[in-house]
C-alpha positions as CSV (number, residue, x, y, z in Angstrom):
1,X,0.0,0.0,0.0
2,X,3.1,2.1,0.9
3,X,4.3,1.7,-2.9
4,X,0.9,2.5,-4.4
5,X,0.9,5.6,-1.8
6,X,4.5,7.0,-2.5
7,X,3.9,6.4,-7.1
8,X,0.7,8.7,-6.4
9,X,2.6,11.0,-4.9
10,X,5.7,10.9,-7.0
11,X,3.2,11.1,-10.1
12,X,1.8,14.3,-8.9
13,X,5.0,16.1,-7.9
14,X,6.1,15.1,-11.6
15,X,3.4,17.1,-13.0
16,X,3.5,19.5,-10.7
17,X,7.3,20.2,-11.8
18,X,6.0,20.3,-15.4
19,X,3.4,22.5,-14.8
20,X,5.9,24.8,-13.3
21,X,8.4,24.4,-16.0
22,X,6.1,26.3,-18.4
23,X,3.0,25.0,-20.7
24,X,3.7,21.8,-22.3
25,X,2.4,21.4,-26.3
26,X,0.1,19.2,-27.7
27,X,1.0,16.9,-30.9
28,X,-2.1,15.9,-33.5
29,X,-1.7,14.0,-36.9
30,X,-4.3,14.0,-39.5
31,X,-4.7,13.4,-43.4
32,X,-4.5,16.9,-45.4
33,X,-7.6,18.0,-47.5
34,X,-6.6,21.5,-48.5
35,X,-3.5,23.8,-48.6
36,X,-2.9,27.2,-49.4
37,X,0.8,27.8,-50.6
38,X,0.4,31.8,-50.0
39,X,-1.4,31.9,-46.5
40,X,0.7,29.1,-45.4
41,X,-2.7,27.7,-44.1
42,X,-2.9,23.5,-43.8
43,X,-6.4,22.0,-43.4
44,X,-6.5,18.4,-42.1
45,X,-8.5,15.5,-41.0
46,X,-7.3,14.7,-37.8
47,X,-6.7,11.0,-37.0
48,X,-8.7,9.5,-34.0
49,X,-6.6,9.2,-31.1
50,X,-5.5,5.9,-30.1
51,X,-5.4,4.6,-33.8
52,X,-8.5,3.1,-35.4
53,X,-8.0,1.5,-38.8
54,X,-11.9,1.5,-39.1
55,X,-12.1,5.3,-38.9
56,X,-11.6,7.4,-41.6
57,X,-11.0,10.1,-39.6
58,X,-12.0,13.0,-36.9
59,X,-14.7,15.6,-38.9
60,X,-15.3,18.6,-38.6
61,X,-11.6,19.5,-40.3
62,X,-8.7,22.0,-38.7
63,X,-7.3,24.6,-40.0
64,X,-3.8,25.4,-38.6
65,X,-1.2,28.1,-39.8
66,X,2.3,26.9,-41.1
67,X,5.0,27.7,-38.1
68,X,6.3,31.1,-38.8
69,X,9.7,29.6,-38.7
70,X,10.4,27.7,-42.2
71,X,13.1,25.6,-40.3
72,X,9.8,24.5,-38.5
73,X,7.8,23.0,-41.5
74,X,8.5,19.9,-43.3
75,X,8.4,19.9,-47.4
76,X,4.7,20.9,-48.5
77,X,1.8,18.9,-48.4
78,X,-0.2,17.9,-51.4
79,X,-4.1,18.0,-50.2
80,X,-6.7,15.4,-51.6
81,X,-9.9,14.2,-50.5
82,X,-8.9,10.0,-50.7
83,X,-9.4,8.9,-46.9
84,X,-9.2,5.3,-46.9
85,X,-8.9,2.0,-49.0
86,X,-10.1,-1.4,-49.2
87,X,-9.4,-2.6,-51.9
88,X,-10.0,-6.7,-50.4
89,X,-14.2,-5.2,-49.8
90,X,-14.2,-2.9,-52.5
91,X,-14.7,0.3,-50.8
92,X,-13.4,3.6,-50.9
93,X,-13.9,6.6,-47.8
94,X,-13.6,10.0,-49.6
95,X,-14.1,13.7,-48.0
96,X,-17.0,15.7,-50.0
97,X,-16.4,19.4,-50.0
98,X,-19.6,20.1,-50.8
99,X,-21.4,18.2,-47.8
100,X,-18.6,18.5,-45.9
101,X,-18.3,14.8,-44.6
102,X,-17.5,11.3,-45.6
103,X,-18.7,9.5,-48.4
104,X,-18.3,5.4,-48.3
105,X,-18.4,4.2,-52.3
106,X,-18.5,0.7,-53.2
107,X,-17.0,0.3,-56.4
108,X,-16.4,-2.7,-58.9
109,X,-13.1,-2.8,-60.1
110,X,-12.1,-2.8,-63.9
111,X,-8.4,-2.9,-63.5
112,X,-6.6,-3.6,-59.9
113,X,-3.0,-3.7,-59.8
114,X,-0.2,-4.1,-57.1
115,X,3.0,-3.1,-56.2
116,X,3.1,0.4,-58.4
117,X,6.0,3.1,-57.6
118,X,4.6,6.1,-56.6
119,X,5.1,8.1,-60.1
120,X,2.2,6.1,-61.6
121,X,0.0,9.4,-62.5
122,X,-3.0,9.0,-60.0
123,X,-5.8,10.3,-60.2
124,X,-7.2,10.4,-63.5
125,X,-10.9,11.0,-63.9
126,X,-11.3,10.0,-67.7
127,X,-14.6,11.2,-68.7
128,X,-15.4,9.5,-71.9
129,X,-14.6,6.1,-70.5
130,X,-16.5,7.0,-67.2
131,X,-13.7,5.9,-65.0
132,X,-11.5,6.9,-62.4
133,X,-8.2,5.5,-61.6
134,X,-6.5,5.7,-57.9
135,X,-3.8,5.7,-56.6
136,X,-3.7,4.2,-52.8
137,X,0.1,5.2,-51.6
138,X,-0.1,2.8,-48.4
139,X,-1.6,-0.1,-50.1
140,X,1.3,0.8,-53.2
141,X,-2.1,0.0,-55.6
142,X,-3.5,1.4,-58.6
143,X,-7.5,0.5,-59.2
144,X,-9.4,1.8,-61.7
145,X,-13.6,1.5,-61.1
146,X,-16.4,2.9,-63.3
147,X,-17.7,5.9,-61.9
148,X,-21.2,7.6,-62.1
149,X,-21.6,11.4,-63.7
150,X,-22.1,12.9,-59.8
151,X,-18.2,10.9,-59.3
152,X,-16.9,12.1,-62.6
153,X,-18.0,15.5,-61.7
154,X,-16.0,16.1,-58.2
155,X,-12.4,17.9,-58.4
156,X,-9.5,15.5,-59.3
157,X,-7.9,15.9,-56.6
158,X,-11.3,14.3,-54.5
159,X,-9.4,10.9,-55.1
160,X,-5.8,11.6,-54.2
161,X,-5.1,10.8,-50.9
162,X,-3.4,13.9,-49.4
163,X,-0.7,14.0,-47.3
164,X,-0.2,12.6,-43.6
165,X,1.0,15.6,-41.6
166,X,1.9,15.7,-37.5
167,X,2.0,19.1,-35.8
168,X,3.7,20.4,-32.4
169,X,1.2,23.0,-30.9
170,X,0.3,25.2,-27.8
171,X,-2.4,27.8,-29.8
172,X,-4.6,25.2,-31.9
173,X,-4.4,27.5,-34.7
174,X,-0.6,27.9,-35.1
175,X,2.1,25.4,-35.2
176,X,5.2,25.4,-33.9
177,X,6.6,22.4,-35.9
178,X,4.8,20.6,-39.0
179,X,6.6,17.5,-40.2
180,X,5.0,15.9,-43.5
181,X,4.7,12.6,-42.5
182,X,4.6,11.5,-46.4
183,X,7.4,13.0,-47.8
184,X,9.5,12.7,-44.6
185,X,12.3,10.0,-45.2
186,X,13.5,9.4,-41.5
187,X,15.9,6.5,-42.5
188,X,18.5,8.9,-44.0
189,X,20.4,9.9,-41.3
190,X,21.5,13.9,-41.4
């Protein structure tokens, strides 16, 4: 009981001493849907927290400034509305703009293939053939489905998947640090 006793205690004298130390930050990570390369200004779909595979995310989406330090920020994020994958069910989780939410599509797939580099010219919404081609970066896949005139008709960039993005924060508005997740190779060593 002693033990128990002196933990609790050493617990709250920790964060005590932290608290005194000065405001600690928070740190969020979230899929980005929009980017504005003059205002500096990243929107994102922040990922639940602890991971859920099943979710496609946290709605409604953030809007956070850039860190006013560029030594802060990682290299820019591409935006797109593509939130999940599966291609073994057959579904796709996009973000609508226009509704503002999620949109589950179960597609049938014309062409499905494997194992593709990352240059392999994703999206393309080809009109005359009524289909759409993806690109899923974590699955390395390319599937191209048939795609109704209300599909066809949503920006390009609807099914790219944008860029995973974690931020350091105390303000939720304003980062202090922005590391692209994506584009960020941490095995080469600096």
């Amino acid at each position: 009981m002693a033990i128990k006793r002196n933990g609790a205690l050493a617990g709250i004298g920790g964060a005590l001493l932290l608290a005194a130390c000065g405001e600690l930050g928070k740190v969020e990570q979230g899929r980005v849907i929009a980017y504005d390369p003059q205002t500096k200004r990243v929107t994102l779909i922040r990922e639940p927290s602890p991971p859920d595979p099943s979710s496609p995310g946290i709605l409604p989406p953030v809007t956070i400034e850039s860190p006013a330090d560029p030594n802060e920020t990682g290299p820019v994020p591409t935006a797109g509305g593509l939130m999940r994958l599966d291609y073994k069910s057959h579904r796709l989780v996009i973000y609508n703009r226009a509704t503002q939410s999620f949109h589950t599509i179960t597609y049938t797939p014309l062409e499905e293939r494997r194992d593709v580099a990352k240059g392999s010219h994703a999206p393309v919404v080809d009109r005359a053939r009524k289909t759409i081609t993806i690109y899923a970066p974590s699955q390395h896949a390319r599937i191209t489905f048939a795609a109704s005139d209300e599909f066809l008709a949503m920006p390009a960039d609807t099914w790219q998947a944008g860029d995973v993005v974690r931020y350091y924060y105390k303000n939720p508005g304003q980062a202090l640090r922005l590391m692209n997740v994506t584009k960020t190779d941490l095995s080469k060593s600096g």
